[in-house]
KEROPA-521644 format. One line per 5 residues: number of its first residue (from 1); their letters; for each residue x, y, z of N, C-alpha, C, O. Coordinates in steps of 0.2 Angstrom, whole numbers, plus 5000, padded with zeros to 4 digits. Atoms other than C-alpha are relative to their C-alpha. Layout:
BEGIN
NUM = a = X Y Z X Y Z X Y Z X Y Z ~ ...
***
This chain:
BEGIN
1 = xxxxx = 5004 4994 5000 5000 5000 5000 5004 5006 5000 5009 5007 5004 ~ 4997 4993 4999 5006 5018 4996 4995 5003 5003 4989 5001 5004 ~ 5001 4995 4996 5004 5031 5007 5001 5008 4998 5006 5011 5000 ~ 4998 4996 5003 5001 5047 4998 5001 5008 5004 4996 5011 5007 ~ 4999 4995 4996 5009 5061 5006 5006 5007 4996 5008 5007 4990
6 = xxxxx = 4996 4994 5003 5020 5077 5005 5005 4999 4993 5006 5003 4989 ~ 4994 5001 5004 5034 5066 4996 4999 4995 4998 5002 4990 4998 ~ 5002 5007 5007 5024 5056 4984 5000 5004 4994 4996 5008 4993 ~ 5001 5000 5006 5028 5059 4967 4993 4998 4994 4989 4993 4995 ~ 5001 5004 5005 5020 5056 4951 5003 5001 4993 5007 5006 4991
11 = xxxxx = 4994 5001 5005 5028 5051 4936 4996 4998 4995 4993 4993 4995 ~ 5005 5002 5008 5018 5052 4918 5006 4999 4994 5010 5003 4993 ~ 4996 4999 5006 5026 5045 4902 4997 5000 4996 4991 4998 4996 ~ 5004 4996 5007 5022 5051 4887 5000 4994 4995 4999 4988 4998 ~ 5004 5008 5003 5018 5037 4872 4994 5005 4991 4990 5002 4988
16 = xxxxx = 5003 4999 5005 5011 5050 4857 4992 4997 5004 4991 4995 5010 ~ 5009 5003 4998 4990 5043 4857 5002 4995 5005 4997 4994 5009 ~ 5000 5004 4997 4997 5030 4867 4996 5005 5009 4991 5003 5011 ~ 5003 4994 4997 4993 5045 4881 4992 4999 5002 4991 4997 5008 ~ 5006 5001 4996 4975 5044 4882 4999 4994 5005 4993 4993 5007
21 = xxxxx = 5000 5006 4995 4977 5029 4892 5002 5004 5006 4999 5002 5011 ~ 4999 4996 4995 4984 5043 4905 4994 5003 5003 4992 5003 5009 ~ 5004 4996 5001 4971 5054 4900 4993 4998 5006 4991 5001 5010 ~ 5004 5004 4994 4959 5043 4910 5003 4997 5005 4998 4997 5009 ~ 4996 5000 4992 4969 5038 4925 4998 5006 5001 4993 5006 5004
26 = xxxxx = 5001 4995 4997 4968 5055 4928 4994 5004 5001 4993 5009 5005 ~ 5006 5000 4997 4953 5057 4925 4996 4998 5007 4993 5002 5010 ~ 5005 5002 4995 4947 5045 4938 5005 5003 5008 5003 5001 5013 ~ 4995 4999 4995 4962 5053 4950 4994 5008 5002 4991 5010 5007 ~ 5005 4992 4997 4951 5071 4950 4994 4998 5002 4991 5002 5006
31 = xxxxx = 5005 5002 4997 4935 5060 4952 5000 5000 5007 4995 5002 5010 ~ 4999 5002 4993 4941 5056 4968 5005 5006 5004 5007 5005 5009 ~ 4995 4994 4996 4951 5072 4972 5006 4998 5003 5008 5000 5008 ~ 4991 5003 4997 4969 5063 4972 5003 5003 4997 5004 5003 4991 ~ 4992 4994 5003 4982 5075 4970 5006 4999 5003 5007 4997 5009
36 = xxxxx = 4993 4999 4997 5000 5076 4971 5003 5005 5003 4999 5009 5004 ~ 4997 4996 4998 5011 5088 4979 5008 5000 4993 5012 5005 4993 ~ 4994 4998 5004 5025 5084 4963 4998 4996 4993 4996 4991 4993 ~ 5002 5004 5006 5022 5079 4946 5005 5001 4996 5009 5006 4997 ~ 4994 4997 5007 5036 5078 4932 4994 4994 4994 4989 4991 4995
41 = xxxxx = 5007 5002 5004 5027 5073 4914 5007 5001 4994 5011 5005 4994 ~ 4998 4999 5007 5034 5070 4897 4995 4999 4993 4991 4994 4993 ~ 5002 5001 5008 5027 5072 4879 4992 4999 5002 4989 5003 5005 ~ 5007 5001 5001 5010 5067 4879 4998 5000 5007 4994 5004 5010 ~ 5003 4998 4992 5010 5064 4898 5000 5009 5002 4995 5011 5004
46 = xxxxx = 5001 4993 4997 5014 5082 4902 4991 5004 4995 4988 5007 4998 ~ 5003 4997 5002 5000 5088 4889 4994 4998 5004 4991 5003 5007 ~ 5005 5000 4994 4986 5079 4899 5003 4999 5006 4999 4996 5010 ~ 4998 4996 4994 4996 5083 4915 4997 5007 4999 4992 5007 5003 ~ 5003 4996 4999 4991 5100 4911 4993 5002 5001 4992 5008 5003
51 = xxxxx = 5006 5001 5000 4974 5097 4912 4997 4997 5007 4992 4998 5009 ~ 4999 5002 4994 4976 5089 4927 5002 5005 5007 4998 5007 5012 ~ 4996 4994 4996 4987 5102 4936 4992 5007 5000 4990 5009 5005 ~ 5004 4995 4999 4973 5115 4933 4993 4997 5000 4987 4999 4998 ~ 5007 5003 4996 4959 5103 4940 4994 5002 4994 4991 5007 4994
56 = xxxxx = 5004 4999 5006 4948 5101 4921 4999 4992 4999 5002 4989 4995 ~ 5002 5007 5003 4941 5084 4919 4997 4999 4994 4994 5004 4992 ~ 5000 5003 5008 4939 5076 4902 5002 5005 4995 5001 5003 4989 ~ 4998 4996 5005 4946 5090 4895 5007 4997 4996 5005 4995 4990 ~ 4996 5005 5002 4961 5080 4890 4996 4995 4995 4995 4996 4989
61 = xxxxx = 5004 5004 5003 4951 5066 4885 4997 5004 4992 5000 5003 4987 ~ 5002 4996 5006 4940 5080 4874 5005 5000 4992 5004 4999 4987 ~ 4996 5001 5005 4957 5082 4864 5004 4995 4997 5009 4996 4993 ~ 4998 5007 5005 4962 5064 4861 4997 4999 4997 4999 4999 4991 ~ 5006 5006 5001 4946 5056 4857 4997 5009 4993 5000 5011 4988
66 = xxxxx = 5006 4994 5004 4933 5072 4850 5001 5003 4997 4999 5003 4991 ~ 4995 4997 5008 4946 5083 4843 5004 4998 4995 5005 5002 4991 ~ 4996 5003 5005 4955 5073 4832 4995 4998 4998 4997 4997 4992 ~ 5005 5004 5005 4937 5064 4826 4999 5007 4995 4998 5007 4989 ~ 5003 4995 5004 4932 5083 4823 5003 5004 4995 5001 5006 4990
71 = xxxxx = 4993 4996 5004 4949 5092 4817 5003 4995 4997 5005 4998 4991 ~ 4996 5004 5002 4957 5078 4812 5009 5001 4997 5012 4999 4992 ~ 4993 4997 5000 4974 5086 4817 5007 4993 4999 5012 4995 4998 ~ 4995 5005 5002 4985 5071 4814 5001 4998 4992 4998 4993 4989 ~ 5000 5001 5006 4990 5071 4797 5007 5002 4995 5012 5006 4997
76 = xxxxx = 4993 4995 5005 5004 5074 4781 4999 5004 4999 5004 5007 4998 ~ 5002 4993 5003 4996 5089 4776 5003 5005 5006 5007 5009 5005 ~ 4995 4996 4993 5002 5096 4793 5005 4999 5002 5006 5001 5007 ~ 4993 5001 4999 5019 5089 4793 5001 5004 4992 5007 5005 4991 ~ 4995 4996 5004 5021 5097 4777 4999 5006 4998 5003 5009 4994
81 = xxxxx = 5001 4991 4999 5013 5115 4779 5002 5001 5005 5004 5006 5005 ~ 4999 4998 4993 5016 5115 4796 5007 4997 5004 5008 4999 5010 ~ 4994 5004 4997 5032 5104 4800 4998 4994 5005 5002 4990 5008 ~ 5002 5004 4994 5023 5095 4812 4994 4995 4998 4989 4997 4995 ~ 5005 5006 5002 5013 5077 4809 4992 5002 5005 4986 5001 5003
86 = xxxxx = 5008 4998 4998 5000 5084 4822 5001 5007 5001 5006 5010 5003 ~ 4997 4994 4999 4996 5100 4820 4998 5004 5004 4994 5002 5008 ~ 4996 4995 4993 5003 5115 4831 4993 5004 5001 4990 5003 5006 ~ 5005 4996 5000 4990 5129 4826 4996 4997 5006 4995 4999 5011 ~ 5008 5005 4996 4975 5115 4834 5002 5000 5008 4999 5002 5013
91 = xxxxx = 4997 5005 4995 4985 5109 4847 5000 5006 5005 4998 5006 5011 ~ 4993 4996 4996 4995 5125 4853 4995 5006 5001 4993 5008 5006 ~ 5006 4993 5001 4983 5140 4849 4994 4999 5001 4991 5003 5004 ~ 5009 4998 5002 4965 5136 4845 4998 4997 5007 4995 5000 5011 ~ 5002 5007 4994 4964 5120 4858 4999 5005 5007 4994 5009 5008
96 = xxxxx = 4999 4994 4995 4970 5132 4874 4998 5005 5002 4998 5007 5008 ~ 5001 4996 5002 4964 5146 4868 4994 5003 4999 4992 5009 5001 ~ 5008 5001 5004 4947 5144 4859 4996 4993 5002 4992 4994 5006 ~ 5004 5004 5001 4941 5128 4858 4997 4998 5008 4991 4999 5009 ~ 5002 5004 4993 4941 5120 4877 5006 5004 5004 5011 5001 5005
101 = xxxxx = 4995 4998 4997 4951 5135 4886 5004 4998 5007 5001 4997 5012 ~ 4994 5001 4996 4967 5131 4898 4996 5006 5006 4995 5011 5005 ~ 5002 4995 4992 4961 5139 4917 5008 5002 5002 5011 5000 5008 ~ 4995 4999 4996 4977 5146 4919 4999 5004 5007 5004 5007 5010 ~ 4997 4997 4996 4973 5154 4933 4998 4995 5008 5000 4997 5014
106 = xxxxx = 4999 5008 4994 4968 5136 4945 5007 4999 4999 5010 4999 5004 ~ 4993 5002 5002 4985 5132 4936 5003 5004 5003 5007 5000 5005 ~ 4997 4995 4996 4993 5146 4944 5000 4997 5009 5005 4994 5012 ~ 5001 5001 4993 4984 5143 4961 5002 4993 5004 5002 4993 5010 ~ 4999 5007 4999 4989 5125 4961 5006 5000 5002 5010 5002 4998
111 = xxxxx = 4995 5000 4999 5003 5122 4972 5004 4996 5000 5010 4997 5002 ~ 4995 5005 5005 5011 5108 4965 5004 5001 4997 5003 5006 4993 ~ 4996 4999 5006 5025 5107 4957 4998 4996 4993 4995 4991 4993 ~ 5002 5002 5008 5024 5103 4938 5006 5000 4995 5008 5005 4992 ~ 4992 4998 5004 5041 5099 4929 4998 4997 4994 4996 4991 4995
116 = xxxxx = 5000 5004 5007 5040 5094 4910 5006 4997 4997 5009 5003 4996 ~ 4996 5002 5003 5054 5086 4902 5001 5000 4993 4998 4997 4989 ~ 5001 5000 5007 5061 5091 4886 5007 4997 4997 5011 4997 5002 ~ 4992 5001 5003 5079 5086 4876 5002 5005 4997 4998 5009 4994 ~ 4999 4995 5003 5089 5099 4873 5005 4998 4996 5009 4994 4997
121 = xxxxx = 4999 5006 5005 5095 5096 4857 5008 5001 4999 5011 4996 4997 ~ 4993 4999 5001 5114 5105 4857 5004 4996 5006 5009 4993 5005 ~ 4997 5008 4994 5118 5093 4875 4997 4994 4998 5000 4989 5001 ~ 5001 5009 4998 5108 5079 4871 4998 4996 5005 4999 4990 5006 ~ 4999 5001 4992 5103 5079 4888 4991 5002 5002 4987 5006 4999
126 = xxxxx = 5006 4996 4998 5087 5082 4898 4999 5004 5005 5001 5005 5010 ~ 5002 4993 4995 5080 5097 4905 4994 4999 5005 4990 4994 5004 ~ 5006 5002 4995 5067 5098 4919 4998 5009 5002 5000 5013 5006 ~ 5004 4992 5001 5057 5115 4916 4991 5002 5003 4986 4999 5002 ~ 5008 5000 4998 5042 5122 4925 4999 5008 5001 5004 5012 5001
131 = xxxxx = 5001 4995 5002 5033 5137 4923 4992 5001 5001 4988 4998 4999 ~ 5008 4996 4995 5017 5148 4934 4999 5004 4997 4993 5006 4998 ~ 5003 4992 5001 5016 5163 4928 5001 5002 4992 4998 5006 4989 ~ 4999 4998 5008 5021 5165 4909 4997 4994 4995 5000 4989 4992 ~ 5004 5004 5004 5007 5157 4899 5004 4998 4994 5003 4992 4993
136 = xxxxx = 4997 4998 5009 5018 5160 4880 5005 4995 5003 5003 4989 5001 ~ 4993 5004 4998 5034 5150 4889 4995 4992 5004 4998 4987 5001 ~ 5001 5005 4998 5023 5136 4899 4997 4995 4992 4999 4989 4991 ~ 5001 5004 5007 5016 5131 4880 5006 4998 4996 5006 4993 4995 ~ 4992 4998 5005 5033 5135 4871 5002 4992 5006 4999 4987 5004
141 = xxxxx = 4996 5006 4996 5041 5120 4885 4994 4993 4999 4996 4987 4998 ~ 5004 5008 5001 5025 5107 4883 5000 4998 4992 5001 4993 4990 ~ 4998 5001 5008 5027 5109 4864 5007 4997 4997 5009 4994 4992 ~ 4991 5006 5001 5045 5104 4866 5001 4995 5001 5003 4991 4996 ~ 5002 5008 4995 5042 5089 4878 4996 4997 4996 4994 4991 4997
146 = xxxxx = 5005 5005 5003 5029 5084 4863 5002 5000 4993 4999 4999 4989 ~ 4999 4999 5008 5041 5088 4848 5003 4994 4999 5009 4994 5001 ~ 4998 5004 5005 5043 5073 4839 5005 4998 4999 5008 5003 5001 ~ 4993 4997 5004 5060 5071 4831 4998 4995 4993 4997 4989 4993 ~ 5001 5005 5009 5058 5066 4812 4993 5006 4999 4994 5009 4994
151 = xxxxx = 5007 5000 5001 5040 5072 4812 4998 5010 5004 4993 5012 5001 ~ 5000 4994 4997 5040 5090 4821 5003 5003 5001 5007 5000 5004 ~ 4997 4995 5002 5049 5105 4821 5001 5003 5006 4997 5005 5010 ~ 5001 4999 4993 5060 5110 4836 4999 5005 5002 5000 5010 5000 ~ 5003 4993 4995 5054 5122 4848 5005 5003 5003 5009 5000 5006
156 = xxxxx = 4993 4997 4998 5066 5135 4854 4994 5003 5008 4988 5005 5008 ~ 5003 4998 4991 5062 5138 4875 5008 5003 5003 5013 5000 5004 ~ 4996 4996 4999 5071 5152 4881 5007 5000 4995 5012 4998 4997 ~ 4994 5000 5005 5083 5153 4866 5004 4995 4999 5009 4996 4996 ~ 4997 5007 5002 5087 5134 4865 4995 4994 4996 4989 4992 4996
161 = xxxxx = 5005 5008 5005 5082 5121 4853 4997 4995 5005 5001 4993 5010 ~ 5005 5006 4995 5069 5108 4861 4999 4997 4995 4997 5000 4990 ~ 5006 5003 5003 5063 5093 4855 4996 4993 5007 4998 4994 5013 ~ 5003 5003 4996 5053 5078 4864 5005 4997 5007 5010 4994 5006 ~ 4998 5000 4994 5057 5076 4881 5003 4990 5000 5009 4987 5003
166 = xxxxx = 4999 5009 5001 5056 5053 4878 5008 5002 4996 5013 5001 4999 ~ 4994 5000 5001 5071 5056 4868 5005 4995 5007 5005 4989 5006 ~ 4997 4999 4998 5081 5055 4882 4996 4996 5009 4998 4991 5011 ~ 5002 5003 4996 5071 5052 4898 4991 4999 4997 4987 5003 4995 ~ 5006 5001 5002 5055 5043 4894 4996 5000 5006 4990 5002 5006
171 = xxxxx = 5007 5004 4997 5047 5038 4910 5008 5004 5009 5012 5001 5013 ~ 4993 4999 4996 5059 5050 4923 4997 5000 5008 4996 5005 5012 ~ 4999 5002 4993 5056 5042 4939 5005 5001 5004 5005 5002 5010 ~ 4993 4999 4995 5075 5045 4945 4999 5006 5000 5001 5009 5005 ~ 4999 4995 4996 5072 5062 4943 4995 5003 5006 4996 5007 5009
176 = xxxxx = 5003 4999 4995 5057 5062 4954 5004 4997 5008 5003 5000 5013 ~ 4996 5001 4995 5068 5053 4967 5005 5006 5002 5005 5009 5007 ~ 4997 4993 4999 5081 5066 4964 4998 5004 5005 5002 5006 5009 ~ 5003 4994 4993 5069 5079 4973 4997 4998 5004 4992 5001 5007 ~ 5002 5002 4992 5066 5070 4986 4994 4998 4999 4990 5000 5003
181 = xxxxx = 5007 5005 5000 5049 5059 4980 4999 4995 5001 5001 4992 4996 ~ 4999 5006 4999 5047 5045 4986 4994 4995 5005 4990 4999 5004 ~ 5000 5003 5009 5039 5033 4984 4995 5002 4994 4990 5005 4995 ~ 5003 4996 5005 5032 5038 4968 4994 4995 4998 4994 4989 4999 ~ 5006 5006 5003 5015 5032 4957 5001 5004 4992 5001 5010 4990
186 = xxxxx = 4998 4998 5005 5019 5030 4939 4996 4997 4995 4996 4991 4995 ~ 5004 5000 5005 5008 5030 4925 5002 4998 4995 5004 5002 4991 ~ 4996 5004 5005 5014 5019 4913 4994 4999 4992 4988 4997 4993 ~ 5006 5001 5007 5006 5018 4891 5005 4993 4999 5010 4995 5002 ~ 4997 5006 4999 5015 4999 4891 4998 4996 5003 5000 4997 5009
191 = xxxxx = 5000 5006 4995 5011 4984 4900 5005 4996 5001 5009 4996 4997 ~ 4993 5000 4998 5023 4977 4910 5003 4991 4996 5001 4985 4995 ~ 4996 5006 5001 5035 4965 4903 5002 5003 4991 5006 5000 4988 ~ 4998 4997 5006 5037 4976 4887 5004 5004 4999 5004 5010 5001 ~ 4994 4998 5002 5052 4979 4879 5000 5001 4992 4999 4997 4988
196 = xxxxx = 4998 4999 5008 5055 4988 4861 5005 4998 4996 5011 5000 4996 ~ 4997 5001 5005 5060 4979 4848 5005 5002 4994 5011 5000 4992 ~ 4998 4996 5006 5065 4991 4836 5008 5001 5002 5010 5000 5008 ~ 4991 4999 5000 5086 4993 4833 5000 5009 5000 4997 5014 4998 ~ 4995 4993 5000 5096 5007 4839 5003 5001 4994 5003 4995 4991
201 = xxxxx = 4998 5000 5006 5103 5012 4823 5005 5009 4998 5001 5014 4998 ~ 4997 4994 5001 5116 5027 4820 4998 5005 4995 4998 5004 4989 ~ 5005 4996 5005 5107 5043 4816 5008 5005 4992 5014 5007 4992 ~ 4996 4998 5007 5115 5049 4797 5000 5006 5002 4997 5009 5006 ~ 5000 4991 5000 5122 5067 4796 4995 5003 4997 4995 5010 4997
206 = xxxxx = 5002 4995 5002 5109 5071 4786 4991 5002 5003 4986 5004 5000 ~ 5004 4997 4997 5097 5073 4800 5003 5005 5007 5008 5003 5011 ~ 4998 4997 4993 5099 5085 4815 5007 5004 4999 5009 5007 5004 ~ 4992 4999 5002 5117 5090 4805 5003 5005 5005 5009 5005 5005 ~ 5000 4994 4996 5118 5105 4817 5000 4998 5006 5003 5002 5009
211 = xxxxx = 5000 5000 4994 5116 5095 4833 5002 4993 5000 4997 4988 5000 ~ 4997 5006 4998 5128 5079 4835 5000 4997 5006 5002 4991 5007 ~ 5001 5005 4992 5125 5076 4853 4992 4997 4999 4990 4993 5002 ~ 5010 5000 4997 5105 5077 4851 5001 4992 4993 4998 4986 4994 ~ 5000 5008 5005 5110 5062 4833 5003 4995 5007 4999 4991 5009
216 = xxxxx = 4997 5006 4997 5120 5051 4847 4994 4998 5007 4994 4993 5010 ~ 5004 5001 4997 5107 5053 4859 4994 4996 4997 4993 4990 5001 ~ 5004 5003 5005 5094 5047 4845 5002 4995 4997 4999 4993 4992 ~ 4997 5006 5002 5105 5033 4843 5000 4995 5004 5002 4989 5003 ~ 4997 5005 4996 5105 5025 4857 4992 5001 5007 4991 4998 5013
221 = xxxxx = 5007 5002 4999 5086 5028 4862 4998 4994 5001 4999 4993 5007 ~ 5001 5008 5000 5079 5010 4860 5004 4999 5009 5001 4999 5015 ~ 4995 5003 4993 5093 5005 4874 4996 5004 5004 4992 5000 5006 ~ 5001 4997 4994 5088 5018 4885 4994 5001 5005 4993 5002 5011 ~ 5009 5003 4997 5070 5015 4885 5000 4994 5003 4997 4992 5008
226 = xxxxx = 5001 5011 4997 5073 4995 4888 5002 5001 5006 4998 4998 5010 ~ 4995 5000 4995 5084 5000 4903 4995 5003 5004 4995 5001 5010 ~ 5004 4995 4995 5069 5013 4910 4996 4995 5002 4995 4994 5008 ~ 5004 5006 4998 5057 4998 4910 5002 4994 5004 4998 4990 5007 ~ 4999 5004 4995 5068 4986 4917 5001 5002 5008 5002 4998 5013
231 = xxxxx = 4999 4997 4996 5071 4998 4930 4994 5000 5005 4994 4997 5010 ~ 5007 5000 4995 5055 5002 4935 4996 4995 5004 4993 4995 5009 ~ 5003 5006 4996 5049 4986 4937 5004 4995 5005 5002 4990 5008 ~ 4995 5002 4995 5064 4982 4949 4996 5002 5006 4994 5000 5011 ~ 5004 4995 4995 5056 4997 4958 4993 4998 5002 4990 5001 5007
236 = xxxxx = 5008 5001 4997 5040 4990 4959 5000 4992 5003 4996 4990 5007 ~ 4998 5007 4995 5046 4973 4965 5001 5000 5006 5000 4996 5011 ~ 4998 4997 4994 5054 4983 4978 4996 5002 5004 4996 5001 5010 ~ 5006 4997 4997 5038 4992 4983 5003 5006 4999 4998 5010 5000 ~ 4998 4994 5002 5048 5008 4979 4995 5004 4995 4994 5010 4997
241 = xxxxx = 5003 4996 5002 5036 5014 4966 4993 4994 4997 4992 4988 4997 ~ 5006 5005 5001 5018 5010 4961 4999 5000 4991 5002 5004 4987 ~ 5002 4999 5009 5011 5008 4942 4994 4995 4999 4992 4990 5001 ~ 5005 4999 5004 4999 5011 4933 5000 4999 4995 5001 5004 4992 ~ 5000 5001 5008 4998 5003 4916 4995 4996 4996 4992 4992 5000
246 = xxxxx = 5004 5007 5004 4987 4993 4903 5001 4995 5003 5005 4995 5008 ~ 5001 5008 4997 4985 4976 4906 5001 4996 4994 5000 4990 4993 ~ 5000 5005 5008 4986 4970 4888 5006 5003 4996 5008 5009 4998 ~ 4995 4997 5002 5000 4973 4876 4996 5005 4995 4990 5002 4994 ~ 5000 4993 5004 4997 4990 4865 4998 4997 4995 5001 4993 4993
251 = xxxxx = 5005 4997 5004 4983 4993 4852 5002 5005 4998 5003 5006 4992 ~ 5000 4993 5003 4987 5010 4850 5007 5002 4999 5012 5001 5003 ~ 4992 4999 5002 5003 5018 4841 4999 5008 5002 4994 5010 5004 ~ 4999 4994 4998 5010 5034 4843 4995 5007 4995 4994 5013 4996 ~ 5003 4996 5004 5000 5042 4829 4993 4997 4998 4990 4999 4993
256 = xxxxx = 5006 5002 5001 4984 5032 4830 4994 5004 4999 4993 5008 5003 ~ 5006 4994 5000 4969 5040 4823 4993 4997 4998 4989 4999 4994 ~ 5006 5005 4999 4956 5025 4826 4996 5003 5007 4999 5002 5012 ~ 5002 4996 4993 4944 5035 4840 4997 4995 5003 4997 4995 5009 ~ 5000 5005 4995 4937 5017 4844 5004 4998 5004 5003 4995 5010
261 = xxxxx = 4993 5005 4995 4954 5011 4851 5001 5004 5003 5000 5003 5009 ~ 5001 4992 4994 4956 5029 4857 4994 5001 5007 4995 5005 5012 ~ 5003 4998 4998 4942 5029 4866 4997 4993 5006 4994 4993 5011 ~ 5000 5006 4996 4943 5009 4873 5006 5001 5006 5006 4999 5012 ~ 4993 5002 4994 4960 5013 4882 5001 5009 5002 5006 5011 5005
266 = xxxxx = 5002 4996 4994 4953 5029 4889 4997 4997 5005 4998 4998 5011 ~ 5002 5002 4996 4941 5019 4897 5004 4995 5004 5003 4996 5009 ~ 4994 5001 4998 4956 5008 4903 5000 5003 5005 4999 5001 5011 ~ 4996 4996 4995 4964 5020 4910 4996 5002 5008 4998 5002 5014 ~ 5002 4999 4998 4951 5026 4916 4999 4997 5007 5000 4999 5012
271 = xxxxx = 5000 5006 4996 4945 5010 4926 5006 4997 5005 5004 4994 5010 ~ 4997 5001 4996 4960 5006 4933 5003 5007 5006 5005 5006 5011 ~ 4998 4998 4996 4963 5022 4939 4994 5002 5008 4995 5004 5014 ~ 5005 5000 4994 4946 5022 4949 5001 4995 5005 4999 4996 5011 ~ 4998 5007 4996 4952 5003 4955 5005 5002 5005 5006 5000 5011
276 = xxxxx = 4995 4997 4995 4966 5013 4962 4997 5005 5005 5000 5006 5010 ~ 5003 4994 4993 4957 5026 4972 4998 4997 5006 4999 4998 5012 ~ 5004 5004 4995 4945 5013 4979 5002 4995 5004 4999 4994 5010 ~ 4996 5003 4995 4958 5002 4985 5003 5001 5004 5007 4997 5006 ~ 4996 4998 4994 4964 5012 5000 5008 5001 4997 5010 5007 4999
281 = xxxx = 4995 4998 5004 4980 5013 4989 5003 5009 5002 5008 5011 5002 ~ 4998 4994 4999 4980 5031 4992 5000 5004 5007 5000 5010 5007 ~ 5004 4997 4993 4976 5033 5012 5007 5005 4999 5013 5003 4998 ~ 4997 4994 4997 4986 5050 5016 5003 4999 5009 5006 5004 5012
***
């Protein structure tokens, strides 16, 4: 049993569409009024983290599932007017903005902390960025944490190139340890026992040719993901961290644009995160 207190973390990893499986965890987390006092978030986790942080239920959900049936911002048309395979405009301006406005000012009032994770692409390295008061810079850092590499176009925060925060740390539990959380509850788009296939493979100079740490980073990817998942699951043998994941191996890819499968592994997530609340799992 965890014990949710001062120095309980949580830990969201990102997963592209794989995500809305988050999106519902955390839904059933505000159902029940479970908050953190520390959140760190990559790529798709930090974007429904956001939505979280500012206490908006289903609003997340609204832009996995509704906005993409209605806009249908995932597309080449927007990777080749706009650099980016989903597009920015939807996502980054109207979404926020217009369609289902961001409460920034619960999001202010929220005393949590809120760290996003991005790659910064001249070190190769990951940053841990967070951001209360400057609406224009809290977007500019989640748009980093969900820039793609291959597929979207990097984002410059505070005058440094950003691209997707997984790069580098997919799933950063050590840095929630780091600042003293402990033990953490971590939201995992994977079921456990899953390890990616796909070959490490040395990026050519003719991508990235400007940033040779951010290609050696992007080279050695794969490995580093396999290494976070055998990790965590050591951590949860140990009783050190809790998880939250499907239960079945993965339906949905990082750019899935079937709102049936979208809309089964929200309820997922969903469902399990209510199993989690109900189970005393969270006594304070």
């Amino acid at each position: 049993m965890v014990k949710i207190g001062r120095k309980t973390g949580l830990v969201l990893e990102g997963g592209g569409m794989r995500g809305v499986f988050t999106s519902g965890v955390l839904d059933a987390f505000m159902k029940y009024e479970l908050y953190f006092p520390y959140v760190v978030a990559v790529s798709a986790g930090a974007c429904n983290g956001l939505s979280y942080m500012s206490r908006q239920p289903r609003r997340a959900r609204y832009s996995n599932i509704d906005m993409l049936q209605k806009y249908g911002y995932i597309s080449l048309k927007s990777l080749i007017t706009q650099g980016s395979i989903f597009d920015p405009n939807i996502l980054y301006e109207r979404f926020p903005n217009e369609i289902v406005p961001f409460d920034y000012d619960a999001y202010r009032a929220n005393p949590a902390t809120f760290e996003v994770v991005t790659t910064n692409c001249l070190t190769g390295r990951a940053e841990y960025l967070t951001e209360k008061s400057d609406a224009r810079r809290l977007t500019a850092i989640v748009k980093a944490s969900s820039s793609l590499p291959y597929v979207a176009q990097i984002t410059e925060v505070d005058g440094v190139p950003m691209l997707d925060g997984g790069i580098v740390d997919s799933i950063p539990v050590v840095r929630a340890v780091d600042m003293g959380y402990s033990p953490n509850v971590v939201i995992m788009t994977r079921n456990r026992g899953f390890r990616s296939s796909e070959p490490d493979i040395k990026v050519p100079r003719l991508f990235y040719s400007d940033y040779p740490r951010l290609r050696v980073a992007l080279s050695h990817h794969v490995e580093a993901y396999n290494n976070q998942l055998a990790l965590i699951e050591r951590m949860e043998d140990w009783g050190e961290v809790v998880c939250i994941r499907p239960e079945r191996p993965m339906e949905v890819d990082r750019i899935c644009r079937d709102t049936k499968k979208l809309e089964a592994l929200y309820e997922e997530g969903f469902q399990l995160g209510e199993q989690f609340c109900q189970s005393g799992s969270h006594i304070f």
